[in-house]
C-alpha positions as CSV (number, residue, x, y, z in Angstrom):
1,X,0.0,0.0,0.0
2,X,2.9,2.4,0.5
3,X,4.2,1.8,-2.9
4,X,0.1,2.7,-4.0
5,X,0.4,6.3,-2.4
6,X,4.2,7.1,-3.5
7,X,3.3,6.3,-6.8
8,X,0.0,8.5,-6.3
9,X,2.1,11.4,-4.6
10,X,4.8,10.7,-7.9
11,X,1.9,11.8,-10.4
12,X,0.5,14.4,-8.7
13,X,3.8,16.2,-8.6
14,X,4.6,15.6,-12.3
15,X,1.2,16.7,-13.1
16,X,1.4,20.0,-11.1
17,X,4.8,20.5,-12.7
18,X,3.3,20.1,-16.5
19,X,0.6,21.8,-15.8
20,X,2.2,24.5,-14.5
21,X,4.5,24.7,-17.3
22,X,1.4,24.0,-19.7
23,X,0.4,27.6,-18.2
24,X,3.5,29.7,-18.0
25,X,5.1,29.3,-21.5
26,X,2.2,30.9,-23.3
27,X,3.5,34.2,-21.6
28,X,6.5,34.3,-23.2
29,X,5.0,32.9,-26.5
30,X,1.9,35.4,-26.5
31,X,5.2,38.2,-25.9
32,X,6.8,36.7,-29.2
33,X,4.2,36.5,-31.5
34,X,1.7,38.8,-30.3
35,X,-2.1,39.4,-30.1
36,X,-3.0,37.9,-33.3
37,X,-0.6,35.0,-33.4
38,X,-1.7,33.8,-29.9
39,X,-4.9,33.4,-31.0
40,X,-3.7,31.2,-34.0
41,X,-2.3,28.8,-31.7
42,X,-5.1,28.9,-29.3
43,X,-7.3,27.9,-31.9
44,X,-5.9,24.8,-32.3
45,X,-4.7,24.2,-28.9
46,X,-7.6,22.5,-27.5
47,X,-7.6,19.3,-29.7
48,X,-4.1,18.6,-28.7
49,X,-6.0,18.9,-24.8
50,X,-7.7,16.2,-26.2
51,X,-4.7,13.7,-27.0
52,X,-3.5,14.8,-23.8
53,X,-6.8,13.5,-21.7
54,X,-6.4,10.3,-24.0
55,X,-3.0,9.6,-23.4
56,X,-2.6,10.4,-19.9
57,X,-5.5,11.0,-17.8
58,X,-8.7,8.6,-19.5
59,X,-7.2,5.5,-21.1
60,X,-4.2,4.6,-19.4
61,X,-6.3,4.6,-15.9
62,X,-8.2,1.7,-17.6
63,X,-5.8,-0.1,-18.6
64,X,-3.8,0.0,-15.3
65,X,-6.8,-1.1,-13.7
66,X,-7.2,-4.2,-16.0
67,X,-3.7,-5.2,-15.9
68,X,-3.5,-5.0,-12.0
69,X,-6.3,-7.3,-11.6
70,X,-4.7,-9.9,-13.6
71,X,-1.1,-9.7,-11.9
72,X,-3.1,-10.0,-8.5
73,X,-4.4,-13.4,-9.7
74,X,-0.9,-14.2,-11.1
75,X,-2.5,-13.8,-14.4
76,X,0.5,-13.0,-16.7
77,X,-1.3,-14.2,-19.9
78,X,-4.5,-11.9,-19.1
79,X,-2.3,-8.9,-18.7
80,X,0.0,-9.2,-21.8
81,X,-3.7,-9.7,-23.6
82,X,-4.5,-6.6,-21.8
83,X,-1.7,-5.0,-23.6
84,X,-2.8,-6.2,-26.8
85,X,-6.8,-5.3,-27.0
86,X,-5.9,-2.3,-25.5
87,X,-2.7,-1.2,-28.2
88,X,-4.7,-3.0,-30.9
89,X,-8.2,-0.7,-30.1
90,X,-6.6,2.4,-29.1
91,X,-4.5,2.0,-32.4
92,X,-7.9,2.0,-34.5
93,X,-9.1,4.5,-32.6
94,X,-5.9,6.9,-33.0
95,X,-5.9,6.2,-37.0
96,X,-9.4,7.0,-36.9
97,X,-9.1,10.4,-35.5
98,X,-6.4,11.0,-37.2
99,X,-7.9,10.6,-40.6
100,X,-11.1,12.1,-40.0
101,X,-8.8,15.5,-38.8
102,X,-6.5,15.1,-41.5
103,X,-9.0,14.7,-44.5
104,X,-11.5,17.5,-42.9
105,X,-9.1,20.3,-41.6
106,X,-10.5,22.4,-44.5
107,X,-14.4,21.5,-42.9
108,X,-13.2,22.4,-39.6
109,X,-11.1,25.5,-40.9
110,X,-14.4,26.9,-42.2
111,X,-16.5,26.2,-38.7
112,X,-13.5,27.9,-36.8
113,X,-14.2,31.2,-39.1
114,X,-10.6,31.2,-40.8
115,X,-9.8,28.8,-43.5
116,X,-5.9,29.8,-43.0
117,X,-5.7,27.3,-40.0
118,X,-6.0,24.5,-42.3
119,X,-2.5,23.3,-42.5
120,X,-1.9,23.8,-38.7
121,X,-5.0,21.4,-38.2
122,X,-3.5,18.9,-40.7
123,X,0.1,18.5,-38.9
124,X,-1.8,18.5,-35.3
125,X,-3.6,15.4,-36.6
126,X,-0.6,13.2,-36.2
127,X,-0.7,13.8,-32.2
128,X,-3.3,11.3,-32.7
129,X,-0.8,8.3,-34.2
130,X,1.3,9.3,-30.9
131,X,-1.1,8.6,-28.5
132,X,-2.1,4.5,-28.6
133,X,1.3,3.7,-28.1
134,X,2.2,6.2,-25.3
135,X,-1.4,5.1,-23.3
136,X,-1.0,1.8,-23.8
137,X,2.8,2.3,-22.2
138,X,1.7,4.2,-19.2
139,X,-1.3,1.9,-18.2
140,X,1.3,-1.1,-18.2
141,X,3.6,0.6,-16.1
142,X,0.5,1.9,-14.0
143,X,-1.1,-1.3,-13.2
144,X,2.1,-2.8,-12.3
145,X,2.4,0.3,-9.7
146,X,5.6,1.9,-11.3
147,X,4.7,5.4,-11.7
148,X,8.0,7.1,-12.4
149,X,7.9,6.3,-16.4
150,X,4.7,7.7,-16.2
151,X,6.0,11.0,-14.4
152,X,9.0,10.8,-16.2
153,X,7.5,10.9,-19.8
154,X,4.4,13.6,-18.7
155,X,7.6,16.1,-17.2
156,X,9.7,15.6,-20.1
157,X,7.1,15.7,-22.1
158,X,6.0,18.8,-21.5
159,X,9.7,20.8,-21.1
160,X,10.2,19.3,-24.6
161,X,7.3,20.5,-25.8
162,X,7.9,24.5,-24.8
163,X,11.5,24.6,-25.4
164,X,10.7,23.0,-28.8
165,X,7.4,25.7,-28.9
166,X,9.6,28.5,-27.9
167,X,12.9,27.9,-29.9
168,X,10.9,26.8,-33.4
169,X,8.9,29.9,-32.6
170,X,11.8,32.1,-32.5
171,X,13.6,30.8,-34.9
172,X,10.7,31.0,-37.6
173,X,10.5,34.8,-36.2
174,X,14.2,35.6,-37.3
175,X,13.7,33.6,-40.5
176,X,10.4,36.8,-41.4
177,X,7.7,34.2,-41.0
178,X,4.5,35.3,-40.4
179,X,1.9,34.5,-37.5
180,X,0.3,31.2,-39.1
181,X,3.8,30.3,-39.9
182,X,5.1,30.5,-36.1
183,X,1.8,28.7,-35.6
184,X,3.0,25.7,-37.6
185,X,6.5,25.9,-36.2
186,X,4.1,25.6,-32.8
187,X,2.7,22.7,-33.5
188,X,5.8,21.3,-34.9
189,X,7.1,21.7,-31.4
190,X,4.4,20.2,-29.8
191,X,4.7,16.7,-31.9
192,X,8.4,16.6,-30.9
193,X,7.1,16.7,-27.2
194,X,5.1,13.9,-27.9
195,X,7.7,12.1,-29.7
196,X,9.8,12.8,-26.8
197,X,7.5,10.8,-24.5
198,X,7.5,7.9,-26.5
199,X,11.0,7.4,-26.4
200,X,11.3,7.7,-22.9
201,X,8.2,5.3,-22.1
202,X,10.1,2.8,-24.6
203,X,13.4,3.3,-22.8
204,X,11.7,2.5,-19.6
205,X,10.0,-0.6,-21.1
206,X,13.5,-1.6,-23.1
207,X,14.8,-1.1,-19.4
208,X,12.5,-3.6,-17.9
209,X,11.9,-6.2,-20.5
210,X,9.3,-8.4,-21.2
211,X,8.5,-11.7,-19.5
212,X,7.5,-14.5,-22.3
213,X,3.9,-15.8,-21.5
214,X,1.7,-18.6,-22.5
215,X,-1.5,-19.6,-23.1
216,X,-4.5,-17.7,-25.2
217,X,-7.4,-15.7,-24.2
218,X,-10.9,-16.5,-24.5
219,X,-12.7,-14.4,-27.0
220,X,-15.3,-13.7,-24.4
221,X,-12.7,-12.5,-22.1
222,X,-11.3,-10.3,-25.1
223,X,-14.9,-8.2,-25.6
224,X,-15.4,-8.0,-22.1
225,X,-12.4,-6.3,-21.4
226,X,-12.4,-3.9,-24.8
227,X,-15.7,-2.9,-24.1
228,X,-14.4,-1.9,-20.3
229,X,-11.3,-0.3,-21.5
230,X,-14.0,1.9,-23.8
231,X,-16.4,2.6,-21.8
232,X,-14.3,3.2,-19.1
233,X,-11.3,5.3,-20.4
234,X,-14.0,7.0,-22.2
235,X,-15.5,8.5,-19.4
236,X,-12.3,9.1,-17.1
237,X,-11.1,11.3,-20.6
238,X,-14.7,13.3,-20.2
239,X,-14.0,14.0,-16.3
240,X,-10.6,15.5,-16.9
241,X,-11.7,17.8,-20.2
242,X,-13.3,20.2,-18.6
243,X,-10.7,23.1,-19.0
244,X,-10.6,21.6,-22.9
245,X,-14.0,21.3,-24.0
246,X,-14.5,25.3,-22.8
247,X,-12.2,26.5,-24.9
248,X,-12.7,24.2,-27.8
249,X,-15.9,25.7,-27.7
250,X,-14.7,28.9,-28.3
251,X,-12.6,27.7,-30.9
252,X,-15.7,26.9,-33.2
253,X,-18.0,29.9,-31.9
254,X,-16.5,32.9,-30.9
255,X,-14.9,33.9,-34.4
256,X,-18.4,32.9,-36.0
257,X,-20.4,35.0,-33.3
258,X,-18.6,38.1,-33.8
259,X,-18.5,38.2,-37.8
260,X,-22.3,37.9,-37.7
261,X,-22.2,40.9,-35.9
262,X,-20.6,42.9,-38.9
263,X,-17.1,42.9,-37.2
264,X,-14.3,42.0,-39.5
265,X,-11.9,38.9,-39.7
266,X,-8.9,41.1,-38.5
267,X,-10.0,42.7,-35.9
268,X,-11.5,39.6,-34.1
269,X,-9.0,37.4,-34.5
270,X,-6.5,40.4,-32.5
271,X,-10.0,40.6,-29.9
272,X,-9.7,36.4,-30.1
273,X,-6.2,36.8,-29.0
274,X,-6.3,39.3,-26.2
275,X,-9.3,36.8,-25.1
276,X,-7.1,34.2,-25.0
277,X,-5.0,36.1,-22.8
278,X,-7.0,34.9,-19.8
279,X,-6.3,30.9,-20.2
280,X,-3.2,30.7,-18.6
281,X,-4.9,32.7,-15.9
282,X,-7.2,30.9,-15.0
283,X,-5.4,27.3,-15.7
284,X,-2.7,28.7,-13.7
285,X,-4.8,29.7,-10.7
286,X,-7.3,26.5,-10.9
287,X,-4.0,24.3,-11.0
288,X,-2.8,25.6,-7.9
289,X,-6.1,25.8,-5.9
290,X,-7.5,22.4,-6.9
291,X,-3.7,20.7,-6.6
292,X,-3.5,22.2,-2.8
293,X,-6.7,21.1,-2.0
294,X,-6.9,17.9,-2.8
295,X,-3.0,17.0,-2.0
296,X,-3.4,18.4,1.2
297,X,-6.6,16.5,2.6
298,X,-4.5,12.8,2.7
299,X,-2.4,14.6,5.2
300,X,-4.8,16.7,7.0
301,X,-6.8,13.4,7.7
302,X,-4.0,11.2,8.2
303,X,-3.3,13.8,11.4
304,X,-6.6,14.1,12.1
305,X,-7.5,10.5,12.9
306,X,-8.7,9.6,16.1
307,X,-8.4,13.6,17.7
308,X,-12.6,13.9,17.5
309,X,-15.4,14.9,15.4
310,X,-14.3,18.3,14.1
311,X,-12.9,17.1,10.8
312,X,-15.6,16.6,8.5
313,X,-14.1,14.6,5.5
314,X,-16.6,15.1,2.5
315,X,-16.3,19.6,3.6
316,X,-12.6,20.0,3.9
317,X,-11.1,19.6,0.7
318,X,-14.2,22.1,-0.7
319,X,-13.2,24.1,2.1
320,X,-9.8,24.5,0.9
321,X,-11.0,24.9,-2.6
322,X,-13.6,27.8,-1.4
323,X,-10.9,29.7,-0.1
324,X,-7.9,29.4,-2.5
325,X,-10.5,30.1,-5.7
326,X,-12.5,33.2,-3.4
327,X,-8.7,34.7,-3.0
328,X,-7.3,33.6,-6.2
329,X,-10.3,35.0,-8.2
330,X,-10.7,38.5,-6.0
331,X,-7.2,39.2,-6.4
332,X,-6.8,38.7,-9.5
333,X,-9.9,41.1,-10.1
334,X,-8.8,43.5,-7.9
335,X,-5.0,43.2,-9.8
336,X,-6.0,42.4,-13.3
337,X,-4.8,45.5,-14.7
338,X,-1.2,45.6,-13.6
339,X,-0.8,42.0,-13.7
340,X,-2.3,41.9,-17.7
341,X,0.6,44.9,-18.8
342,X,3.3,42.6,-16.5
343,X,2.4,39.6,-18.5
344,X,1.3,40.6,-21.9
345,X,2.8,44.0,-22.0
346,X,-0.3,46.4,-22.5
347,X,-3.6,46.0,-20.7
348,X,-5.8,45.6,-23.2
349,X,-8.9,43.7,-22.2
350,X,-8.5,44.1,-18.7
351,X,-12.5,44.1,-18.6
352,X,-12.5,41.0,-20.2
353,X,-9.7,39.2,-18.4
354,X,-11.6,40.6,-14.9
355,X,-14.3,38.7,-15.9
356,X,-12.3,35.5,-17.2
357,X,-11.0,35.5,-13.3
358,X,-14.1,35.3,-11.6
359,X,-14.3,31.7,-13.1
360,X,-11.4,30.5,-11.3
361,X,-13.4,30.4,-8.2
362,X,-16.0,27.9,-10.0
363,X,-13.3,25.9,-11.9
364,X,-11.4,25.2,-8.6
365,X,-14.4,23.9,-6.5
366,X,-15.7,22.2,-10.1
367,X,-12.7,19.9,-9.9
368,X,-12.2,19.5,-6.7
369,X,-16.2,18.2,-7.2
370,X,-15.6,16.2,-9.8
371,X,-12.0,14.6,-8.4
372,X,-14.1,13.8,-5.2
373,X,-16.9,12.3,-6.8
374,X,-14.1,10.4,-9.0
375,X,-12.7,8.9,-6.1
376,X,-16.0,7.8,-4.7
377,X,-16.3,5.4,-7.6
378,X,-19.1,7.8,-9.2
379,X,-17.5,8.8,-12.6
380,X,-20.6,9.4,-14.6
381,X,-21.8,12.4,-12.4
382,X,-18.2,13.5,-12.9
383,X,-18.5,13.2,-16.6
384,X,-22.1,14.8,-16.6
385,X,-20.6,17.3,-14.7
386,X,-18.5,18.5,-18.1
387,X,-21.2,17.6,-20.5
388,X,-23.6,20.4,-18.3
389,X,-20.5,22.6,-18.6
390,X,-20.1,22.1,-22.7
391,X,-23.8,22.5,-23.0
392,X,-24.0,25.7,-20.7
393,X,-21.5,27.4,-22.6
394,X,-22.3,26.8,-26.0
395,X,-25.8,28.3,-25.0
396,X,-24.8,31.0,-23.2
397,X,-21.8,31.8,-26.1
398,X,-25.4,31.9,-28.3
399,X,-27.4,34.7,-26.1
400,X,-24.5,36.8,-25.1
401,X,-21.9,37.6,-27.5
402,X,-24.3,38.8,-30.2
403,X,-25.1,41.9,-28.3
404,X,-22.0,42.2,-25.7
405,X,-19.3,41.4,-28.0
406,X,-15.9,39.4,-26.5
407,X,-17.3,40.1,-23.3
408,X,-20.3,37.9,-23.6
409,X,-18.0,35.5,-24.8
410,X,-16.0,35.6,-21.1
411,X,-19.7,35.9,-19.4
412,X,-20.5,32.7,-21.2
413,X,-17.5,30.6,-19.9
414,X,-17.6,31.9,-16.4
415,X,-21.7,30.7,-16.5
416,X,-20.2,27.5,-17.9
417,X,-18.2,26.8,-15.3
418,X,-20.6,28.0,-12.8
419,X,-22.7,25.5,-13.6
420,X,-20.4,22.8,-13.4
421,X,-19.6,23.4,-10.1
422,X,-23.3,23.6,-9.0
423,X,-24.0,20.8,-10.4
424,X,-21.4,18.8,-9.0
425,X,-21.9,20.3,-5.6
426,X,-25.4,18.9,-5.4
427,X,-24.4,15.3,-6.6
428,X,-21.5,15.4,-4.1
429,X,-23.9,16.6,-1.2
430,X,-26.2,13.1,-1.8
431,X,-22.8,11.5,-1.6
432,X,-20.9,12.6,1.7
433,X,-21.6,14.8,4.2
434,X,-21.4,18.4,3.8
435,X,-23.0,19.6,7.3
436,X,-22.7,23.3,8.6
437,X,-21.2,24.3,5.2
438,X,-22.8,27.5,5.6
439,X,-21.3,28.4,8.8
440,X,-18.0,28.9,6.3
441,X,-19.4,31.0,4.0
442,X,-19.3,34.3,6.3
443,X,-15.5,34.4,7.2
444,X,-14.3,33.4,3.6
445,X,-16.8,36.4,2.1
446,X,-15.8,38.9,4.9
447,X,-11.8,37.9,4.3
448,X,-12.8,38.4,0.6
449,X,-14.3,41.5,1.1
450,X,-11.2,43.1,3.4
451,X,-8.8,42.1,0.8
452,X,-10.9,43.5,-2.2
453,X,-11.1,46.6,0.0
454,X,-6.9,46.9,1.0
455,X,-6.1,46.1,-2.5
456,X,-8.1,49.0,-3.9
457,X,-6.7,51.6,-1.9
458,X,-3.2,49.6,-2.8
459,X,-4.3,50.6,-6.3
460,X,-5.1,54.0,-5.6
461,X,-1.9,54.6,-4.2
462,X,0.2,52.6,-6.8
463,X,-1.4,54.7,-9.5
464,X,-0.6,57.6,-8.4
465,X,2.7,56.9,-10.1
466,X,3.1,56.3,-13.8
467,X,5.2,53.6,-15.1
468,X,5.8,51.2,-17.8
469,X,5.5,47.8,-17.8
470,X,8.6,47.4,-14.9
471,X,6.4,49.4,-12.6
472,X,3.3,47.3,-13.5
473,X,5.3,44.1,-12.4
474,X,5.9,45.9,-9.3
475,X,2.6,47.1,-8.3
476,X,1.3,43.4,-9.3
477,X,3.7,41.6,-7.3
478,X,3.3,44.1,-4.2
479,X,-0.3,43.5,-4.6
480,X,0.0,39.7,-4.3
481,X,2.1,40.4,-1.2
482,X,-0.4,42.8,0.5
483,X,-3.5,40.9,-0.7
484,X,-2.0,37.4,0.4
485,X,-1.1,38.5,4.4
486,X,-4.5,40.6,4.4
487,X,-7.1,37.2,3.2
488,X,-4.8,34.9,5.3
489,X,-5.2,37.2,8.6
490,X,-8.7,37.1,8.1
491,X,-9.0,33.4,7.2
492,X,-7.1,32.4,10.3
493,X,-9.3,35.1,12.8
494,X,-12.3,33.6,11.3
495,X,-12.3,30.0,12.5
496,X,-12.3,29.1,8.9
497,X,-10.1,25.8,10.0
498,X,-10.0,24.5,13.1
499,X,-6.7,24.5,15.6
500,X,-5.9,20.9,14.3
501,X,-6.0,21.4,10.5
502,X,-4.7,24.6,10.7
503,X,-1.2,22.8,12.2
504,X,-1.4,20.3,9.7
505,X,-0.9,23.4,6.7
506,X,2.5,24.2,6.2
507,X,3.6,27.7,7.6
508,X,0.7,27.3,9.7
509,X,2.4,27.6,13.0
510,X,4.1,30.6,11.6
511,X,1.1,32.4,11.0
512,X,-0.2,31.5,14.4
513,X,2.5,33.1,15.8
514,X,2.3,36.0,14.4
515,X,-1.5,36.3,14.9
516,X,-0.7,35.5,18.3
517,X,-3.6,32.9,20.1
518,X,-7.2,32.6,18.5
């Protein structure tokens, strides 16, 4: 069982470190290419979100799951036929995709609004050929409980991928290419990540070897567990595509919307763009609230156990969530402004963006939902969770951006997620206990409220200065600083945690000390 959670604390780590990186390297890439050319590449970004789910977070949890019930019954022979249904239907599955991308990027060009990102949609259908081998790799390794190729390949992975993104990027740059070309050179980069990942799952696998079986599988046995490793990675892949599916919807709406509206091509794809700008945003601050959440709550509980009633297990990780999105999403607010001409050197959209970061709130207590529910064995509410989400959006993208523009556009995706997280909220409640949630909603909206309030007279203050873009990233990280002690402070007075969870959080004792007693 140790080896179970190492492994488990192995992939969490690797997957905050990719994600994290999945966030950060459009900043420097948006600063390269610009308004216009960040669009381009978030265009197409979204289907490669989708190899990613397939490789990595839907099929290879099925296989790994199939595979480790055969080696617990000594089973050899059912887990190398494992290995074999799974390659051979995930194979069928990746060709399939592939040709259906590859023959109708011109089709899907034209429903994206701009025929010119046919070739970019053409050379991102061959992520698709990547991804059988590299799922079927990591479920093998996963169901024998060896995570490390897994975290290996996701970490190298991903620094291949944005060194390759960044440097092929630049170099097209330098050579006078334009924006669609640095988009292909993009794309380029991201197939070499994948490529990358390959070869390090088959050096792993090389590494190990392969034991010789015998004996054959029934047929029966064959269908039953294809049709498991479908159904099943099928809907782990839907539960882990919600902050995919959003802005794939975009992808086929928003440049559509707005050119019914009489605007021209040019100037929404530069509004596309500085739309765009608020996806690592709010990746980047869902990562970190729903990562802290749930990683902490093994721990908290694990210190908890036997010290009494007040830990509540089915509240505290949505407690954690509720306060880490409420900051993360208020601060950012409050901050937008400084922090948008820090990142993306101007602060165009800052409206826009404001309103992009009141979804981080709903996206952090969404997954943190959704991983809970996922762990409670219930993975169709999860999934239904993201279909509400899709559906929501696509609705709301239909009623608002006709007559608001690019900001009914970031209206529509906040409502999305908003009703993701409701919806998951009230299938988790006829799940676990959630008792006396309410009695937390006061201190986190007061310490919400105080910091909103310190912030803005930070702004005031900070404004009264002009500056360029140094003295944004001045008065943004300041802000963070000031904003951060201020919400803490007001957490900790409030009783939002009790004394035992609170010295379970690192830095907690700290804080304490510095509060002085409660």
């Amino acid at each position: 069982m140790g080896n179970v959670w190492k492994g488990a604390a192995v992939l969490t780590v690797a997957a905050l470190l990719t994600k994290l990186l999945s966030a950060l390297y459009r900043v420097p890439y948006q600063n390269m290419v610009g308004d216009v050319g960040f669009y381009i590449y978030q265009q197409v970004y979204p289907i490669y979100g989708i190899v990613v789910a397939l490789s990595l977070a839907g099929y290879p949890v099925a296989i790994s799951k199939l595979i480790a019930e055969r080696l617990a019954e000594g089973d050899e022979a059912g887990a190398a036929a494992v290995r074999r249904v799974a390659l051979l239907l995930l194979s069928a599955l990746g060709v399939m995709l592939f040709a259906v991308l590859y023959a109708g990027a011109e089709a899907v060009a034209s429903w994206m609004g701009d025929r010119r990102l046919e070739p970019l949609l053409r050379l991102l259908s061959f992520s698709f050929l990547f991804f059988p081998l590299i799922a079927v790799l990591r479920g093998d390794f996963q169901g024998q409980h060896d995570m490390v190729p897994t975290a290996v390949s996701q970490v190298g992975e991903q620094l291949v991928r944005v060194t390759a993104i960044l440097g092929l990027s630049y170099w097209a740059l330098r050579r006078g290419a334009d924006v669609y070309s640095c988009g292909m050179a993009a794309i380029a980069g991201t197939l070499v990540g994948m490529a990358a990942a390959l070869l390090i799952l088959l050096f792993y696998a090389a590494k190990r070897g392969r034991k010789k079986t015998t004996g054959r599988t029934p047929p029966a046995s064959v269908l039953y567990m294809g049709r498991r490793l479908l159904t099943a990675g099928t809907i782990v892949c839907l539960t882990n595509m919600a902050l995919t599916l959003i802005p794939l919807v975009d992808s086929f709406l928003f440049v559509p919307l707005l050119r019914e509206t009489g605007a021209k091509l040019d100037e929404v794809k530069w509004l596309k763009g500085v739309y765009d700008r608020g996806q690592p945003l709010i990746q980047l601050g869902t990562v970190v609230g729903t990562s802290l959440s749930l990683a902490l709550v093994p721990f908290i509980s694990s210190t908890r156990r036997g010290q009494g009633a007040a830990f509540t297990p089915g509240l505290l990780p949505l407690r954690l969530a509720a306060v880490i999105g409420v900051g993360a999403s208020l601060g950012l607010i409050c901050l937008i402004r400084p922090i948008n001409t820090m990142l993306f050197e101007n602060d165009r959209g800052s409206l826009v963006l404001a309103v992009l970061s009141a979804s981080i709130f709903f996206t952090t207590m969404a997954l943190t939902a959704s991983a809970m529910l996922q762990g409670m064995g219930k993975e169709w509410a999860a999934a239904a969770g993201v279909a509400v989400a899709v559906a929501g959006k696509m609705a709301l993208m239909h009623w608002l951006v006709p007559p608001f523009g690019v900001l009914g556009a970031a209206f529509a995706t906040t409502g999305a997620y908003a009703f993701m997280a409701c919806f998951l909220y009230v299938r988790l409640r006829r799940e676990c206990q959630l008792a006396h949630a309410q009695k937390y909603v006061y201190p986190i909206v007061k310490a919400g409220i105080a910091m909103v309030v310190v912030l803005q007279l930070y702004r005031w203050l900070m404004d009264a200065s002009a500056g360029g873009r140094l003295w944004a990233a001045a008065e943004a990280l300041g802000g963070v600083a000031v904003g951060a002690i201020v919400y803490i402070v007001f957490i900790v007075k409030g009783n939002v945690f009790s004394e035992q969870e609170l010295s379970a959080l690192p830095l907690a004792n700290k804080i304490r000390l510095l509060l002085g007693s409660r």
